[in-house]
N, C-alpha and C positions, 0 to 999 in steps of 0.2 A: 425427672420431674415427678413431685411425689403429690400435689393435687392441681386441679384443673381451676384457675383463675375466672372471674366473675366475667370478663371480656371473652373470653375463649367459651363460655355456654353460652354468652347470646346468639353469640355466632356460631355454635354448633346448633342453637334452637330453630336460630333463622334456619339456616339448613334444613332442616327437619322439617320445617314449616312448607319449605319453597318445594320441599321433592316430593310434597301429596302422600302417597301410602307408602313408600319404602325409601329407607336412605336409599344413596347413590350408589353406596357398595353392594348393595343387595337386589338392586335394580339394574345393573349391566354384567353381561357377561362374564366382560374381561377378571372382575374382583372375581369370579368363583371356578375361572380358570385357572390361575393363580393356586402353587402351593397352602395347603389350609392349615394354620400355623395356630396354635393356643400357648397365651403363657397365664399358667395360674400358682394362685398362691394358697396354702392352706395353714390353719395354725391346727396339728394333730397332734400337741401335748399341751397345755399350760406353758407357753413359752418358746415351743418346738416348730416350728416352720418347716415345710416343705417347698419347693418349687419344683415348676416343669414349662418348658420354653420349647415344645416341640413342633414339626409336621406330624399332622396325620392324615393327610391327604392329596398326592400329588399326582396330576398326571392321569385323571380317573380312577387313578385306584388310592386301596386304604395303605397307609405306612406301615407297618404294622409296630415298628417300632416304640416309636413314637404313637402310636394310638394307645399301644400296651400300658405305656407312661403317664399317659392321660388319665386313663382308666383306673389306674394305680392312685393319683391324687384325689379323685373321683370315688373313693372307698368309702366303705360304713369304716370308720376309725374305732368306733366302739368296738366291731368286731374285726375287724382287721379283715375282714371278705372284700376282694375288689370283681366283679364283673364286666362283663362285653357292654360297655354305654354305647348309648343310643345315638346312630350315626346323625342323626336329623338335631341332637340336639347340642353336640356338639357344633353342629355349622352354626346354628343359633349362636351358642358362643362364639364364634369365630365372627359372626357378624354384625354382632356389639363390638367386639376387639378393632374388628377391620376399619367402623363408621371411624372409631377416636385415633386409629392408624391413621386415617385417610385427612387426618387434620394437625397430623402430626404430632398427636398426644399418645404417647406411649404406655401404658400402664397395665397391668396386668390386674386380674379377673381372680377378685380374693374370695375363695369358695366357701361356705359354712355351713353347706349338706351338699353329697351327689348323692349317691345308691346309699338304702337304710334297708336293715335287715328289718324283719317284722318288729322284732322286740324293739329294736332303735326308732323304727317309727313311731310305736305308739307312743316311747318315753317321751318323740318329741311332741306328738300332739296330733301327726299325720293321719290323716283322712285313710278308710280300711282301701282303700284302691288306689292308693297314690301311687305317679307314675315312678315316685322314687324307690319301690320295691323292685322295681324291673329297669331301674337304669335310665331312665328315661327327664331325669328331671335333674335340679342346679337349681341349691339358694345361692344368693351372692351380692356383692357388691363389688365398688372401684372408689377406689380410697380420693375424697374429695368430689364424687360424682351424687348429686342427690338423686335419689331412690325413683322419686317422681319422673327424671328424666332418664332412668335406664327404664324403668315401666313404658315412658314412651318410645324408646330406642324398638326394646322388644317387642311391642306390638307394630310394630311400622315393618317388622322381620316377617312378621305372620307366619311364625313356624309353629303356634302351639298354644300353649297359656301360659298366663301371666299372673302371676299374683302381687303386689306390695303389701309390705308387710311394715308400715314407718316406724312405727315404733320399736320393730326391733332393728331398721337399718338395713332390711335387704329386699331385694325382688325373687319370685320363686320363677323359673322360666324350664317348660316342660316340652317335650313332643306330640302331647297330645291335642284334642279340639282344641278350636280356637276359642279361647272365655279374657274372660279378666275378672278379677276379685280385689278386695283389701281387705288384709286378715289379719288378724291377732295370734299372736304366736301364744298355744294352750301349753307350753314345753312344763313338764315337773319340777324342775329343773335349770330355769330360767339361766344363761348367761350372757353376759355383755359382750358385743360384737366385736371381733378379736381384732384389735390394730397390728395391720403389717409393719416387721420390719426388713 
């Protein structure tokens, strides 16, 4: 299923609406007992697609496998450097993934920044202390999901901050305090939001 139909957000809104501060996945145990499973997608050439469909978390402990994998999709591209992301913010994503799992929408979490090397952030416009120099942050989107309801997905997570960014078509979602913003992407460079295939 490649987007989510006009009847299936109202009914994932009503949702949202009925469980107060947190989806349901993020509000009971049993979801974050459960193997912690990410699938994303990245465009890292003009046309070049990556994927990664892994655990990275079972059983109390890290995968490591699979978090390596993660981590890897999770690269500055421009410099090809991948680092250790940030455990907290990966659950973040897993807990977007898990609400549209839990309703039986499948779709994967199409990336377009994790970790930016100094120089890559400022080409893209990044604030001098963003959490994406240390791993800690994910632009993104989900192909067919409006911006405005993953903004509310992930403050309902309260793992962090939030940013939308509509005009260029994604949400920023970080490990750090908890904010919200709407931003305008300062990039030199500007490009259009990569469609998955």
């Amino acid at each position: 299923m490649s987007t989510v139909n006009r009847r299936q957000f109202l009914l994932l809104s009503l949702g949202l609406m009925v469980t107060g501060t947190q989806p349901a996945c993020a509000s009971t145990s049993t979801f974050w007992d459960q193997p912690r499973r990410l699938w994303l997608k990245r465009e890292v050439r003009k046309g070049v697609w990556e994927e990664v469909n892994e655990i990275y978390h079972q059983s109390g402990h890290l995968q490591w496998s699979g978090y390596e994998r993660i981590c890897r999709i999770l690269r500055d591209i421009h410099t090809d450097t991948a680092v250790q992301m940030s455990h907290t913010l990966l659950d973040i994503l897993c807990g977007i993934q898990g609400w549209f799992s839990m309703h039986a929408i499948h779709l994967p979490i199409i990336v377009t920044s994790g970790y930016r090397s100094e120089k890559t952030n400022e080409d893209a416009g990044g604030v001098r202390d963003s959490a994406h120099l240390r791993g800690g942050a994910c632009d993104l989107y989900v192909e067919g999901v409006p911006v405005e309801y993953l903004k509310d997905l992930a403050l309902y997570l309260q793992g962090g901050g939030v940013g939308i960014y509509p005009d260029s078509g994604f949400v920023h979602v970080d490990d750090g305090n908890l904010r919200t913003w709407r931003g305008v992407v300062k990039k030199r460079n500007a490009i259009q939001k990569p469609k998955p295939r």
